[in-house]
N, C-alpha and C positions, 0 to 999 in steps of 0.2 A: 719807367716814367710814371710817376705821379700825375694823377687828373681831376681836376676840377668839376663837380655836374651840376650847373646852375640852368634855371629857366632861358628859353631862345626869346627873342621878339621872332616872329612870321617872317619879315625880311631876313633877317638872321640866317635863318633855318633852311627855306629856299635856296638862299644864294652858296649855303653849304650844298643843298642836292645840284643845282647847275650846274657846280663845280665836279661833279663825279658823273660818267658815262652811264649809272645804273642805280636808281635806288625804285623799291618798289612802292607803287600809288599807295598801301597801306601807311609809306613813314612820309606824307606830305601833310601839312600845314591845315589842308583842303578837307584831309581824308574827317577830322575830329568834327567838320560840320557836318558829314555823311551819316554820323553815329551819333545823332541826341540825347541818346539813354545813359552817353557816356562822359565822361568831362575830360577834354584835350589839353595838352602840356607840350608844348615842345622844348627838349631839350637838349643841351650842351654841354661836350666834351670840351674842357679848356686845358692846357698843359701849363708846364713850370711859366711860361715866357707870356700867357696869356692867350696864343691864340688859339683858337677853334680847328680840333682839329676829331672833333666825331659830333653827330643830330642823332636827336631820336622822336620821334611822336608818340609819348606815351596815351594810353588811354585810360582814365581811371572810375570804374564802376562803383557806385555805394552800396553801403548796404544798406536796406530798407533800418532805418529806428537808429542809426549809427551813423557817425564820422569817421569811419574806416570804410576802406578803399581795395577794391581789386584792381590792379595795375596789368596793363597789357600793352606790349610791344609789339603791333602785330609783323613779321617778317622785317623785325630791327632788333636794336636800334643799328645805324652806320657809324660803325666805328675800326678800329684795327684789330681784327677775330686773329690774328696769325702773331700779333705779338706774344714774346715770351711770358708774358702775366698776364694774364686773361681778369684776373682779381684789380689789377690799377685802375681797370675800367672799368668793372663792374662791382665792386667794393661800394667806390662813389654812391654810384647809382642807386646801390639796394638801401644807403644811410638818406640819400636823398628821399627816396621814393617815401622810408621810414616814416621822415620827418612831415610829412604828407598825408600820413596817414594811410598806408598800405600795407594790409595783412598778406598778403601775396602778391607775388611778382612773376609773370607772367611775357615771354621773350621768345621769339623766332631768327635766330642765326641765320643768317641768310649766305651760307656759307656750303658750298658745294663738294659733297663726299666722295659720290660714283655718278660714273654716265654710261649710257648703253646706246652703242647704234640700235637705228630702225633696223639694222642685221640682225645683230646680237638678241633683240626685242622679239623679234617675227620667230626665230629659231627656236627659242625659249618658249614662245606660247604652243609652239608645234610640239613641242617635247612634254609628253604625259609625264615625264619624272619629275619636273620642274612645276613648282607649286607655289615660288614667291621671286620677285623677281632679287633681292635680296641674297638668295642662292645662287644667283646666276652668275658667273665670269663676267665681270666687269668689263668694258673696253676702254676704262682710265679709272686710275682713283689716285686719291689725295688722299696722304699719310697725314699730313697737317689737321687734315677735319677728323681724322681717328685720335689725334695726341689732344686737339682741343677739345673733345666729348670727356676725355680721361680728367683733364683740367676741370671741365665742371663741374664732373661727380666729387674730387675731391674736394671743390669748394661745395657742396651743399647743394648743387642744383639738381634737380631730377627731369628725366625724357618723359614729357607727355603722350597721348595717342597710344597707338595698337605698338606694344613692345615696349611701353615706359609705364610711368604710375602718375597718379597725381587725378585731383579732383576736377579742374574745369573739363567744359566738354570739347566738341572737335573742334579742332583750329583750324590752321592754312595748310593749306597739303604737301605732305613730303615729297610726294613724285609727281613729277613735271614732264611736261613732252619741248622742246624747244627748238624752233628749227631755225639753224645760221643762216645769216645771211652776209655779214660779212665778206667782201673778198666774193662774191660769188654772182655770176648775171641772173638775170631773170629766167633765162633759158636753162641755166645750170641748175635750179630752184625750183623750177619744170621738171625737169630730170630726172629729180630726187626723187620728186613723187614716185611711189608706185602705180602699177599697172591699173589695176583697178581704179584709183585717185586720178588717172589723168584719164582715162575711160568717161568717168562720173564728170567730170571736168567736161569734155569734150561735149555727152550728153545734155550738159546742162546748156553749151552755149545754142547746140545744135537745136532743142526744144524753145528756147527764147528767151531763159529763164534773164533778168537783168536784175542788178545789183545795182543799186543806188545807195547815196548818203544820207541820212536823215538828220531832222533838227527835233528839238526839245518838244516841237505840237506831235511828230512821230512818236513818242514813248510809250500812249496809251497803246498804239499799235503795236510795239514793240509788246507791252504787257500782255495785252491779250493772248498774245503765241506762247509767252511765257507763264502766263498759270495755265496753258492748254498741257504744256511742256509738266509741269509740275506735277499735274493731273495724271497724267501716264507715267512718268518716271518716279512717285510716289516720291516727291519731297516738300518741305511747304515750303513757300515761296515767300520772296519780302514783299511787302506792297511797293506800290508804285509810288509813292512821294517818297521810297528810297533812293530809285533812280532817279526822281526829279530832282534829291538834292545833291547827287554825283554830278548829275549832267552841271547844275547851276556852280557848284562850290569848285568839282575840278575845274571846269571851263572857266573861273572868272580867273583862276590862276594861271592860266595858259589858255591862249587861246584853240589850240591843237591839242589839249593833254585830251579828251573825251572826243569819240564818235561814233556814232550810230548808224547802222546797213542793214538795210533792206533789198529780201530777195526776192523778187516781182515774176509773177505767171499769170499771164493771160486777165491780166486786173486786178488779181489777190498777191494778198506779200504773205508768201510760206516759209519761212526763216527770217529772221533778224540777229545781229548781235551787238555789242557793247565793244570798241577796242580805247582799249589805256594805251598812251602814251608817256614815256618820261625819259628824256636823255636819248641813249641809242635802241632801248630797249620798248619792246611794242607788245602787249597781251592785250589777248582775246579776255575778255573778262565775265561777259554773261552772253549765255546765245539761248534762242529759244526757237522750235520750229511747228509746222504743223504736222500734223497724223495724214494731210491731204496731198495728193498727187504726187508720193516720195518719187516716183519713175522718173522726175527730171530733175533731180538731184539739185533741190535747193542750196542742200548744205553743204554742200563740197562751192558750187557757185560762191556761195558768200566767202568762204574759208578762202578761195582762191584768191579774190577780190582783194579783201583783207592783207594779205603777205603779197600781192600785188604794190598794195598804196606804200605796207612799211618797209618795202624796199626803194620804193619811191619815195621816202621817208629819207633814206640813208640809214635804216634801221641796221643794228649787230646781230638783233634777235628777235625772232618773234614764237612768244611764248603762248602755249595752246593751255597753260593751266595744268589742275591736275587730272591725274590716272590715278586707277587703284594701282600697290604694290601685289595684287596677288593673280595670278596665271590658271588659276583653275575653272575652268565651263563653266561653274556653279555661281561665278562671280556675277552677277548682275554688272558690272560698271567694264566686264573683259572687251568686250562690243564698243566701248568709249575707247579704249586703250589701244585696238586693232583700227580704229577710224583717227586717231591722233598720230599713231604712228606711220601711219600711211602714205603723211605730208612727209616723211623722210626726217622727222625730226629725232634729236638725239631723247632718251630718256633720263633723264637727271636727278640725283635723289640729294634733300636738303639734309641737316645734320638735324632738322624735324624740332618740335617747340620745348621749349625747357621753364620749369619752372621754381624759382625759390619760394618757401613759407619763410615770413617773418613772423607770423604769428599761427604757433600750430596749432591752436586750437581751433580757430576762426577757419583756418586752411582744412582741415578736416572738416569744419562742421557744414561747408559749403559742397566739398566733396559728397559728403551724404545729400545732400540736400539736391544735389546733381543727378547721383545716381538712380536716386529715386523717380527723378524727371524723365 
């Protein structure tokens, strides 16, 4: 099938993600007012017959002194990943993007390779031989996301991130913790948990700890835990008129797609987080807590709370974000990775970000210009 890729209007585009059970807060309409530095496009897949039958939100960065453009897909664009040409659809796109002036193109498949029970997870970190989770015996995988990696490289794309090449820096993260809810009571969800997770559960309600919803005057609070968070987990942090432009630009497009919890003890809120919503599908997006009182188990409180609401949601999924892919003591983020999997959620690996050069020079000279960074 031959396709078309022309610019969307925002109604357009939308009423294409309505239409699907899952697309991620990265490819909305919303997401290109969250990111000023960048300039938003959304666009359209059109077939022989006219209609719309793939979106995408691209993002396009300049370069400083130039009318060339880095293009970014972030976790898109939505389109059909399992068709036999992979090139009908993204052919389009890379002429398009061309003619727009983008020296690189930049894409996250959103397209699922392997998944690993909280079994297969927990087993793996216990086993001293096991050093990525990548080695480990899968507990499902898809052939289709191995033949469609093979389709990119021969068109010219390359795997970014730890195991590919390529110049930009880290993108959206390959491995994901997700825990279903589908098909499953509240009580069953409970369950899942492990021992320790409904222990910390238990503790939290038993200490007094309460979970409430917050609004937009909440964000500074919210901030505050989150450069405290920053501060000890050694990352830098966005400012805060990041999150005020999430909170205002998702929320005006949904009134449910953004919400904000806070974890309350004894007059202080010691955790908070951020959850996205879009379709059936529900992530935890930014959480932050304190270094104060961890004994009554704020964070588990809130996490509970949270897959509480998006099953009260009617949620498919709620998705905890990502984990590192590596299994070894040494890892600083293995401690993330034993606290996500906890909630019983499955491990999930993406087929990870891929990138085209359309102009190699420029593509290379930003690569240096990165690495050096």
């Amino acid at each position: 099938m031959a396709c078309r890729v022309q610019p969307l209007t925002r109604d357009e585009h939308l009423a294409f993600v309505a239409d699907r059970p899952s697309a991620s807060p990265l490819q909305l309409p919303s997401w290109g007012e969250v990111k000023p530095d960048w300039r938003a496009e959304s666009l359209g897949w059109r077939d022989e017959d006219g209609r719309l039958v793939g979106a995408g939100l691209v993002l396009l960065r300049p370069l400083p002194g130039l009318k060339r453009y880095l293009a970014y897909l972030p976790e898109g664009p939505l389109i059909d990943w399992y068709a036999p040409d992979p090139a009908a659809w993204l052919d389009p796109m890379l002429a398009h993007l061309r003619r727009r002036g983008a020296f690189s193109v930049r894409m996250g498949p959103p397209v699922e390779v392997r998944r690993w029970s909280a079994e297969a997870v927990k087993a793996a970190i216990a086993d001293p031989a096991a050093r990525r989770l990548g080695d480990v015996r899968a507990t499902s995988y898809d052939e289709r996301a191995a033949a469609l990696a093979g389709r990119l490289r021969r068109m010219g794309w390359r795997r970014t991130g730890p195991g590919g090449e390529g110049g930009f820096a880290a993108g959206q993260p390959r491995y994901v913790v997700r825990v279903p809810l589908a098909g499953r009571s509240l009580e069953d969800v409970r369950a899942g948990l492990n021992q320790q997770w409904r222990r910390n559960v238990r503790k939290a309600e038993q200490a007094g700890v309460k979970v409430v919803r917050g609004d937009f005057e909440d964000l500074p609070v919210f901030y505050e835990l989150y450069a405290e968070t920053a501060r000890r987990d050694r990352f830098v942090p966005r400012p805060l008129p990041y999150f005020q432009r999430m909170w205002t630009a998702l929320g005006a497009e949904h009134p449910d797609r953004v919400r904000l919890y806070l974890a309350h003890h004894d007059g202080e809120v010691l955790a908070a987080a951020v959850m996205l919503t879009v379709g059936v599908h529900v992530w935890y997006s930014y959480g932050a807590s304190s270094g104060r009182r961890r004994e009554v188990r704020p964070g588990n409180a809130l996490q509970w709370r949270m897959l509480c609401d998006a099953h009260a949601l009617g949620a498919a999924v709620y998705d905890l974000r990502g984990v590192t892919g590596t299994l070894e003591e040494s890892d600083p983020l293995l401690g993330l990775l034993r606290f996500k999997v906890g909630t019983g959620g499955e491990t999930v690996e993406y087929l990870g970000e891929w990138e085209f050069p359309l102009n190699r020079l420029l593509h290379k000279a930003l690569g240096m210009y990165l690495a050096r960074r």
